[in-house]
C-alpha positions in Angstrom: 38.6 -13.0 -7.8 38.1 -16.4 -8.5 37.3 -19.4 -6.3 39.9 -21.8 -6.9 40.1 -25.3 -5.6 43.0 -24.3 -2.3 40.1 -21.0 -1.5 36.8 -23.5 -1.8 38.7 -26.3 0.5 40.0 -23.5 3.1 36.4 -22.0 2.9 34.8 -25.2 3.6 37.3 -26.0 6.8 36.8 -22.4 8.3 32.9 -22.9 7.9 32.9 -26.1 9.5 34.9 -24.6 12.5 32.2 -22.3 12.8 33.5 -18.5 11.6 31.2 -16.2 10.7 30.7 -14.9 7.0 32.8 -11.9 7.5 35.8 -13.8 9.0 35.9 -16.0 6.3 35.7 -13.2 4.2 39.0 -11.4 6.1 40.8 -14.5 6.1 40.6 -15.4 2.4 41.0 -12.0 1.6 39.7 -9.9 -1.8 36.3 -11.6 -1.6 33.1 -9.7 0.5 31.1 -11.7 3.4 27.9 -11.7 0.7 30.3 -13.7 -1.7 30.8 -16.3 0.7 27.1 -16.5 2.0 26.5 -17.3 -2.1 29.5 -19.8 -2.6 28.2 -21.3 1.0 25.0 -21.7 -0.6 25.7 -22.9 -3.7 28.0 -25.4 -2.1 25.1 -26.4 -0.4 27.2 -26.6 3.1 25.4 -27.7 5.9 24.7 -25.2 8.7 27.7 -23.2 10.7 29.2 -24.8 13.9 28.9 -22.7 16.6 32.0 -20.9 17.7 33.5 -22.2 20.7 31.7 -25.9 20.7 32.0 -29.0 18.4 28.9 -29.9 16.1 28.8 -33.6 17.6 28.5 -31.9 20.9 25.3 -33.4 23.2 22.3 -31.4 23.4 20.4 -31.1 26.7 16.9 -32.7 26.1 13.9 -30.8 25.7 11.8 -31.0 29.3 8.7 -33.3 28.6 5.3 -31.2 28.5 2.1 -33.1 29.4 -0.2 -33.2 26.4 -2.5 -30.0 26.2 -5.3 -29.7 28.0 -8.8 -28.8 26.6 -9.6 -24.9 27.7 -12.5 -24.6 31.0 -14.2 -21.6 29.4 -17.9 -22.8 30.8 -16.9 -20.4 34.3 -16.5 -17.7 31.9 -19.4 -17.9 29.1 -23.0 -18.2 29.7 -24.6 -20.3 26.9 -28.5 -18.8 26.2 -31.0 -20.3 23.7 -32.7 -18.5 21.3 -35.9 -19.5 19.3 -36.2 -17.6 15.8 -38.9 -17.7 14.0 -39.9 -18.9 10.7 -41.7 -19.7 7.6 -45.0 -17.7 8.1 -44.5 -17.0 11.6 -41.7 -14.9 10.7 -42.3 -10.8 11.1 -41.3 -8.7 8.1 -38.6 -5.9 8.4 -39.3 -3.3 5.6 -37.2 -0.8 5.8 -37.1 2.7 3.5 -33.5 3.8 2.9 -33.2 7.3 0.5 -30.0 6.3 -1.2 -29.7 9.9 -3.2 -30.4 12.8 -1.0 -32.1 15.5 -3.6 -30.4 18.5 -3.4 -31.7 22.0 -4.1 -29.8 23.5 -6.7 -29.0 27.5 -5.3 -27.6 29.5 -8.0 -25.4 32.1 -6.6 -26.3 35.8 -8.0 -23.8 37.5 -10.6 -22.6 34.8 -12.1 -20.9 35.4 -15.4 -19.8 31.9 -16.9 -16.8 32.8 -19.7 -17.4 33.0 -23.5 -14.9 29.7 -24.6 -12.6 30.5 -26.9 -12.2 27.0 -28.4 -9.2 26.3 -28.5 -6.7 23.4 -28.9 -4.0 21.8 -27.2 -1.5 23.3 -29.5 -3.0 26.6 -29.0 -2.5 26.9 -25.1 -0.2 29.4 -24.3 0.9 30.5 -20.4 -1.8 33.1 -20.4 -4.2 31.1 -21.3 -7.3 28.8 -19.7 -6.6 25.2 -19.7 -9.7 23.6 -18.5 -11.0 21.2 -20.7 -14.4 21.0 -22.3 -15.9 18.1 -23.1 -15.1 14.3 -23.8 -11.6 14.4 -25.5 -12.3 11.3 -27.5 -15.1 13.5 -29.2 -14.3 15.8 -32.6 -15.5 19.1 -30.5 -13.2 18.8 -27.7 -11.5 22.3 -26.9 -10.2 24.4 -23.9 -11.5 27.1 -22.4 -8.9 29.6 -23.6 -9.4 32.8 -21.6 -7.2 34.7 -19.9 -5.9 33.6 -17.1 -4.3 35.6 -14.2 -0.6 35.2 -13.4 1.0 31.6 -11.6 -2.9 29.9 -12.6 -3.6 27.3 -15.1 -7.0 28.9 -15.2 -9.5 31.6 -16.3 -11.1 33.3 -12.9 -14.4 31.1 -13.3 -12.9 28.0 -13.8 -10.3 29.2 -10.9 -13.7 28.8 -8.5 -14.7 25.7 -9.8 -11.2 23.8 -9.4 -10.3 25.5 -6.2 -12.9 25.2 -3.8 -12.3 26.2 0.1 -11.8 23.5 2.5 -15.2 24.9 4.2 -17.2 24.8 1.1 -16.3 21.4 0.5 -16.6 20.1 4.2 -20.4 21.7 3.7 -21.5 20.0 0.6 -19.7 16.3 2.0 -22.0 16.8 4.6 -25.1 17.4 2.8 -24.5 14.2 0.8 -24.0 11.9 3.9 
């Protein structure tokens, strides 16, 4: 559709009178109501009439409101005065704050940590550990490469580490804090 001369004057005249978007829109016919918001804006129209009233029509004045008056708080708020101290008078705080809590390191009995088998990303099969070891931007970076059991990404060992019960990890939250 294209906005022709006759559909741009008729759009103007039904604006004026104060349709809405989507009446214009039914009127002209094969154009939506967001079409004629953007031609209305791009026509830089002024603002709708509104329906039912002329735009020359006299406005009721505003009622006159007596300039504001500064709030009473002092019934509310009781003002005191207080002297600090300073220069040499003043009293030192020292304070000793332990940022890092040392913790006891408890190794559980029986633990057997996994002979790594080395191996490299192009290596990894299903069956297979996937936990890595080491920095990846280093020469010696590998996986684990172990067995792991069915629907895991993981050996058994490293199975423990990733997935820790919510208990465990509630415990050792509140040993740090």
């Amino acid at each position: 559709m294209n906005w022709t001369d006759e559909r741009v004057e008729k759009l103007k005249k039904l604006w004026s009178e104060g349709l809405s978007a989507s009446q214009i829109a039914a009127q002209l016919g094969g154009v939506s109501r967001n079409a004629v918001i953007g031609k209305v804006h791009r026509l830089s129209l002024p603002g709708r009439a509104k329906a039912g009233g002329t735009a020359t029509a006299a406005r009721t004045p505003k009622r006159q409101t007596s300039a504001p008056r500064a709030p009473n708080y002092a019934s509310r708020i009781t003002t005191r005065t207080v002297t600090r101290q300073q220069g040499a008078t003043m009293l030192k705080e020292e304070i000793e704050i332990d940022a890092v809590e040392e913790m006891e390191y408890v190794p559980k009995g029986n633990v057997v940590v996994p002979i790594s088998r080395r191996l490299g990303l192009t290596e990894l099969t299903e069956r297979t550990c996937k936990w890595p070891v080491g920095d990846p931007l280093k020469d010696d970076f590998h996986f684990c490469g172990c067995e792991s059991p069915d629907n895991s990404p993981y050996c058994s060992y490293h199975q423990k580490l990733a997935y820790q019960p919510i208990n465990e990890r509630r415990r050792a939250a509140a040993r740090v804090s």
